[in-house]
C-alpha positions in Angstrom: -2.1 4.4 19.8 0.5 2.4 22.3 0.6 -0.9 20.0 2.6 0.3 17.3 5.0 -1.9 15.9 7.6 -1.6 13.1 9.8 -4.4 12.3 11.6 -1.9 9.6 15.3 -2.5 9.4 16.6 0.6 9.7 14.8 3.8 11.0 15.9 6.6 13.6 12.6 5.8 15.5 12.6 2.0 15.9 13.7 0.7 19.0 13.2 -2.9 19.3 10.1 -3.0 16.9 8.7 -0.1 18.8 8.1 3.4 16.9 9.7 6.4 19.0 8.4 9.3 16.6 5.2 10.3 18.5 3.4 10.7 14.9 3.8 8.8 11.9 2.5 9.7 8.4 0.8 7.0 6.7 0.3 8.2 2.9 -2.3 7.2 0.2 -0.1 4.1 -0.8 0.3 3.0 2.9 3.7 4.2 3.1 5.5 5.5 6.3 6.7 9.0 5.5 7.8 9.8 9.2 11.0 6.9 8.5 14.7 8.7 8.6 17.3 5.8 7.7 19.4 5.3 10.0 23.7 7.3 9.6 25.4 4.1 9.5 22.6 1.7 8.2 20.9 -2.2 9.4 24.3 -2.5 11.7 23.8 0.8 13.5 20.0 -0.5 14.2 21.5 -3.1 16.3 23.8 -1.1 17.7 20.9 1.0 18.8 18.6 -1.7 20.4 21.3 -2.8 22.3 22.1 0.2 24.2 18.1 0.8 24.6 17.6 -2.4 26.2 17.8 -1.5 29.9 15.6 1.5 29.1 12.6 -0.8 26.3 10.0 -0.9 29.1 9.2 2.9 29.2 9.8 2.9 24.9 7.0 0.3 25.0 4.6 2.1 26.5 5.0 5.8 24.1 1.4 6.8 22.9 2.2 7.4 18.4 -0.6 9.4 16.8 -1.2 7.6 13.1 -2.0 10.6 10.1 -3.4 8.5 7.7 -4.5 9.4 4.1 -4.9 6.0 3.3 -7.7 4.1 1.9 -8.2 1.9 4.9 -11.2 0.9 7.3 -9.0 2.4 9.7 -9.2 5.6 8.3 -11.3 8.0 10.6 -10.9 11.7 9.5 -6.9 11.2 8.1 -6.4 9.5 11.9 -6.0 5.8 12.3 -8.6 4.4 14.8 -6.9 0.8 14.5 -6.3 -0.6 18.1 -2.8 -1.7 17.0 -1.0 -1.4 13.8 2.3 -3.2 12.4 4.8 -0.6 9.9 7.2 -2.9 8.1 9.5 -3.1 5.4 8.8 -4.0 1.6 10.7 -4.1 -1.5 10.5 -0.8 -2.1 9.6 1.2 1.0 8.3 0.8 4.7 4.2 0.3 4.6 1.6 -0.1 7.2 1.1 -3.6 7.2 -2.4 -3.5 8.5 -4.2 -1.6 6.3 -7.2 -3.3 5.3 -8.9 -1.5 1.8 -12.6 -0.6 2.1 -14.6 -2.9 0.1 -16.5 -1.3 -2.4 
């Protein structure tokens, strides 16, 4: 998938909303597993994207493979087939925001 997005606050593999982890784990609850906090929080995010801004366009462009065990339309065999997908922060955790539930 090359439309990821993740607008979380503070991960080790979001560079200017775009995922750098190569695969993501979506869990049952739509939760991203795959997100590592950044060492020195929301500031060293920033940090971060500014030093990666000369280098975005080829960041952009990295393929992510979605594992999803969620209950989603998405779902194909535990793989996303979603053209693009947004991962973003909630209260509690960082969710795929694009999950859409099967309708029963």
């Amino acid at each position: 998938m090359n439309n990821l997005k993740c607008t979380t606050s503070n991960c080790e593999h979001n560079i200017r909303t775009n995922c750098t982890a190569g695969i993501i784990n979506v869990s049952g609850n739509a939760a991203c597993g795959t997100k590592i906090k950044r060492e020195g929080s929301a500031l060293a995010q920033q940090f971060a994207e500014l030093e990666a801004a000369a280098e975005i366009s080829s960041v952009e462009n990295e393929k992510v493979y979605v594992q999803c065990d969620a209950e989603c339309v998405f779902n194909k065999d535990n793989v996303c087939s979603a053209e693009k997908i947004t991962v973003s922060d909630t209260l509690f955790n960082t969710k795929c925001a694009s999950r859409k539930k099967q309708q029963s």
